[in-house]
N, C-alpha and C positions, 0 to 999 in steps of 0.2 A: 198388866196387859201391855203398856206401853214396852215393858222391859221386853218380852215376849213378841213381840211388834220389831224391836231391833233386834232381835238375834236373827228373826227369818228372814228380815231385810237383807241382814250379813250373810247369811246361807246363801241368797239366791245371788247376792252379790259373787261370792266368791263362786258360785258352779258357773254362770254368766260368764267370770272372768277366765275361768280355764276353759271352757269351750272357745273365747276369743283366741286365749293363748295359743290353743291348739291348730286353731285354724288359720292364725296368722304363721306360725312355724310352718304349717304347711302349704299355704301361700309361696311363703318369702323361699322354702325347698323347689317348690315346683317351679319358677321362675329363676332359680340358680339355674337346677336343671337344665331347663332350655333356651337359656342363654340370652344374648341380643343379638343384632345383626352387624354384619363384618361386610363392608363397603365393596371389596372385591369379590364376596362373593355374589353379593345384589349387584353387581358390574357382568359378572359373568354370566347371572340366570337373567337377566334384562337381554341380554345376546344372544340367548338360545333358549328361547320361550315362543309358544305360538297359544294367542285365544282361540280354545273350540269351542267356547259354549255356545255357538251358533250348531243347531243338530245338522245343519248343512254345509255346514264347514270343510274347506277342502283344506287336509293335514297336507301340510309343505313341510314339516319341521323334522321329519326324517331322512340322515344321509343314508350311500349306498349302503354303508356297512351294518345299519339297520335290516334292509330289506335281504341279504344274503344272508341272513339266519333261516334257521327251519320249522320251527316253533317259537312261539308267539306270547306273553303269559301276561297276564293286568291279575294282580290282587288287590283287595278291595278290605276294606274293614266292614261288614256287612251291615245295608239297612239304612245307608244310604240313596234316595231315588237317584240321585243324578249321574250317579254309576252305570244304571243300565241306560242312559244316554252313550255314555262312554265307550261300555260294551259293544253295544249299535255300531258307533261310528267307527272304531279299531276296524271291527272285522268286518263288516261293508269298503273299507277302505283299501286292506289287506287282500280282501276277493277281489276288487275293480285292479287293484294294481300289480299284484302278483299271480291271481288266478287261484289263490288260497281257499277251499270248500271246505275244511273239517275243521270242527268247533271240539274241543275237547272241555268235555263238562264235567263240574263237580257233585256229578249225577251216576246212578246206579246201569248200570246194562240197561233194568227194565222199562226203565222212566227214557232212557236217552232212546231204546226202540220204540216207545210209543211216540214221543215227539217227533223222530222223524216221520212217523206211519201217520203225524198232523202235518208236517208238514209240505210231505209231498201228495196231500190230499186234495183231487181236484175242487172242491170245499172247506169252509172252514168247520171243524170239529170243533168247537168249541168247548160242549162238555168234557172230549180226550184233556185239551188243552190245560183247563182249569183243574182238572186231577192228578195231571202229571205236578202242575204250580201247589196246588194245594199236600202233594206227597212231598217234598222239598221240607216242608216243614216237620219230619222227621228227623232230617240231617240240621237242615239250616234253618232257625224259624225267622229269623230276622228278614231272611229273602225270599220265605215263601208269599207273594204279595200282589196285588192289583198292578204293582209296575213291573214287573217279572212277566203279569201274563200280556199284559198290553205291548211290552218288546215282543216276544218272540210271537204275537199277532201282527208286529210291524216283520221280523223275517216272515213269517210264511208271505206278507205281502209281495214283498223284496222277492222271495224265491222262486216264488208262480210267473215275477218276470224273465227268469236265469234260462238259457237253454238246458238240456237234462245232460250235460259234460259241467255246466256250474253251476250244479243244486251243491245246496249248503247240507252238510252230512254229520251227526252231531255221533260222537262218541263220549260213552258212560264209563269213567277211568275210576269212581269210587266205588267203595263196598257197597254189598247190597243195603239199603237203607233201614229195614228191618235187621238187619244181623246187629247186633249189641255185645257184641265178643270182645275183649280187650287184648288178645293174646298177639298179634299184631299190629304194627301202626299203621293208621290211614294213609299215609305219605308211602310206607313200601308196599301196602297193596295197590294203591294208585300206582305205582311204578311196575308192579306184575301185570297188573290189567295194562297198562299203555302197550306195553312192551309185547304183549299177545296179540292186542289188537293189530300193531304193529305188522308182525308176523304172520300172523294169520290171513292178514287180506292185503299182506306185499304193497305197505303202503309206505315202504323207506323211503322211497324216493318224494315224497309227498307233500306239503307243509302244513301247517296245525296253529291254530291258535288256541287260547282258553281262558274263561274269566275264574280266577278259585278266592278262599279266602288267602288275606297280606301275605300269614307264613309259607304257606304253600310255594311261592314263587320268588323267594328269597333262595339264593345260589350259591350259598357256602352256609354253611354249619352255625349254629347261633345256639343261644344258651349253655353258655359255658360249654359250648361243643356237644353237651347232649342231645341237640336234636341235628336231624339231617331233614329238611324241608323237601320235598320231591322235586325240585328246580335242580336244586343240587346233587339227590340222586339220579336225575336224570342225566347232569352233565359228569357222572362218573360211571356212567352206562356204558353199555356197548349199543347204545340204541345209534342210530345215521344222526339222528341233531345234537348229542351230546355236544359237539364243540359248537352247537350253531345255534344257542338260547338267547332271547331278548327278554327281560324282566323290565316290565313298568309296574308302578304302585302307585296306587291312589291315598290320597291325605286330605282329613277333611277339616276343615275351620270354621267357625260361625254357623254351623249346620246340625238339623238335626237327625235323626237316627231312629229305626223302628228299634223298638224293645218289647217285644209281647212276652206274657208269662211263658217262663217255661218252668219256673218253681223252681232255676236256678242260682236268678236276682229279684230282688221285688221291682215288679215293673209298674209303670205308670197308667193308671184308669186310660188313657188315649194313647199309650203304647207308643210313645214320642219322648226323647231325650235328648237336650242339648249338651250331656254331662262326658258324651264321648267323641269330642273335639279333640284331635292330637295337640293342643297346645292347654290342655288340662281340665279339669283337675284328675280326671282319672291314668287319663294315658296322656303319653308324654312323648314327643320328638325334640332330639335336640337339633336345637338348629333352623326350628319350625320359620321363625321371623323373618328369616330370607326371604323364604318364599311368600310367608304373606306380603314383607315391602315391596315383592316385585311383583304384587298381583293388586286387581281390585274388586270391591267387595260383588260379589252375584256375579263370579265369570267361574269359569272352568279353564286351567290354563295348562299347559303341556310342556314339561321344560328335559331339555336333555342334558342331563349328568356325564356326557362321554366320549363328549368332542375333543377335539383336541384341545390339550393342554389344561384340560378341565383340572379343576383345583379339588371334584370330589374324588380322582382316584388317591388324593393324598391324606383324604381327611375321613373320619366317620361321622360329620356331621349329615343330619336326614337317616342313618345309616340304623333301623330299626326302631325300636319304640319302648319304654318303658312305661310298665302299668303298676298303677296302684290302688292297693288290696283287693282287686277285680280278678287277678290273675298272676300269671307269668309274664318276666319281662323277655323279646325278644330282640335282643340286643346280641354284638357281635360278639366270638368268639376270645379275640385277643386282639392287640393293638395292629398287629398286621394287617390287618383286613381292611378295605377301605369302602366306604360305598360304595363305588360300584362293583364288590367284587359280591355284592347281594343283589344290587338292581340297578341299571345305565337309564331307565327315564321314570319323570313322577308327573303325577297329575294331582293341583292342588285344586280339589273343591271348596268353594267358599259360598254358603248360605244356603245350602240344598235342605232340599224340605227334606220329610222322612219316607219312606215307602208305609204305605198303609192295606189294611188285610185286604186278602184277597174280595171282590163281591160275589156274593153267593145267587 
């Protein structure tokens, strides 16, 4: 019995020690990975950084050659709440300063005509509103949510005050949400549909902003040059803003994230995870630590990559994300490429809760 007693003792012993093994190898990998922090470049994001986690925050931190773009684009890793603060304050900011109205969404035609037909409602439709939030989770389920529908019940606020020359005007540049087709990619039909829209109602002269998912708004070619992100196909358009694109990206740390089933991952009874932090262990930025030594913990911080003399046109650090076994990694193409030649500003969130479902 005794002997019998020591052998399973040693079993559990040794499966015990390979899981250690395992997980310390993948510890001590993911922190190669992403490195430590390099004193010049926490010199440089300390000098061009601005706190907006106040939702009333007036953005100083953008120069001219910001505002003379034509479109506008913030990706997001989805599912975090403090994003749609973000969203909020960009484009409330972009309409008082520029006179910018059109929201370009990563929403179908049908979903982006019924939310305007709430928003220009002299009441609030509330039931429209929450079925437009509640279809989103077709495409995106992460962001179909109570903090999705509580924003754009702060626009409709916001736009009942606007004269009717600066009503907010949302266009639907994704496939229809129901279609399930794979024969195309989402990023070139996004770019059919913008480029129609476009055309169709002589809006060249116009300017655009849009909240979509990270890849989407990344402006040169990633993964081993296989994919082309619609950021990037837009700036080898013939569209009027081709030469005139701003990419910001959001990065999140110490925060958590909705994850509802969608029977893709196993998700958590309260649909909340802190395990998609870009500083690990699933996804990965190199470079992440900068940003957090130049931030503090529960702020939302805005820092620009493309000032002059910036050190990220010369480096790919921040410059995409490496995932693991969750997915594909979207990293750059080859050594040429520098951050910004994917995206000039980042916004590091630090301790956002999660978005949660929508209320029925």
């Amino acid at each position: 019995m005794k002997k019998a007693l020591r052998i399973i003792g040693k079993i559990i012993l040794v499966i015990v020690g390979v899981h250690l093994a395992a997980f310390l190898f993948f510890w001590i990998k993911n922190k190669a990975y992403i490195g430590g922090t390099e004193d010049s470049l926490i010199e440089y994001l300390n000098q061009h950084k601005q706190d907006i986690s106040d939702p009333e925050s007036a953005i100083n931190l953008f120069d001219e050659d910001f505002y003379s773009n034509q479109l506008f684009l913030l990706g997001e890793n989805h599912g975090a709440a403090d994003v749609q603060q973000v969203d909020k304050q960009l484009f409330i900011h972009l309409h008082e300063k520029l006179g910018l109205r059109y929201y370009v969404a990563e929403m179908d035609s049908i979903r982006a005509r019924r939310l305007n037909s709430f928003l220009s409602s002299p009441t609030k439709d509330a039931a429209t509103l929450k079925q437009v939030v509640a279809d989103i989770a077709l495409r995106i389920p992460q962001q179909s949510s109570q903090g999705l529908y509580e924003k754009w019940m702060n626009f409709y606020d916001y736009n009942q005050r606007q004269p009717d020359s600066m009503q907010m005007i949302v266009l639907g540049i994704d496939k229809d949400f129901e279609d399930t087709s794979q024969g195309i990619g989402r990023d070139s039909i996004m770019l059919l549909n913008f480029k129609k829209i476009v055309e169709d109602r002589q809006l060249e002269d116009e300017l655009f902003y849009g909240l979509f998912g990270y890849t989407h708004v990344l402006q040169d070619r990633v993964m081993g040059g296989g994919f082309t992100p619609l950021a990037a196909k837009i700036k080898k358009s013939d569209l009027p803003c081709a030469d005139a694109v701003a990419s910001i990206v959001c990065y999140n740390i110490d925060s958590e994230v909705r994850l509802p089933a969608t029977g893709q991952y196993p998700a958590p009874p309260d649909e909340k995870t802190t395990l998609l932090n870009v500083d690990g262990p699933f996804v990965l930025v190199k470079g992440i630590k900068d940003l957090e030594e130049a931030t503090e913990e529960n702020t939302i911080t805005l820092f620009d990559l493309d000032a002059p003399a910036s050190p990220y046109t010369a480096t790919q650090r921040l410059a995409g994300v490496k995932v693991n076994l969750m997915g594909s990694d979207v990293l750059p193409t080859d050594e040429s490429q520098s951050t910004t030649d994917l995206f000039q500003y980042v916004v590091l969130i630090r301790n956002s809760k999660a978005l949660t479902g929508l209320k029925r």
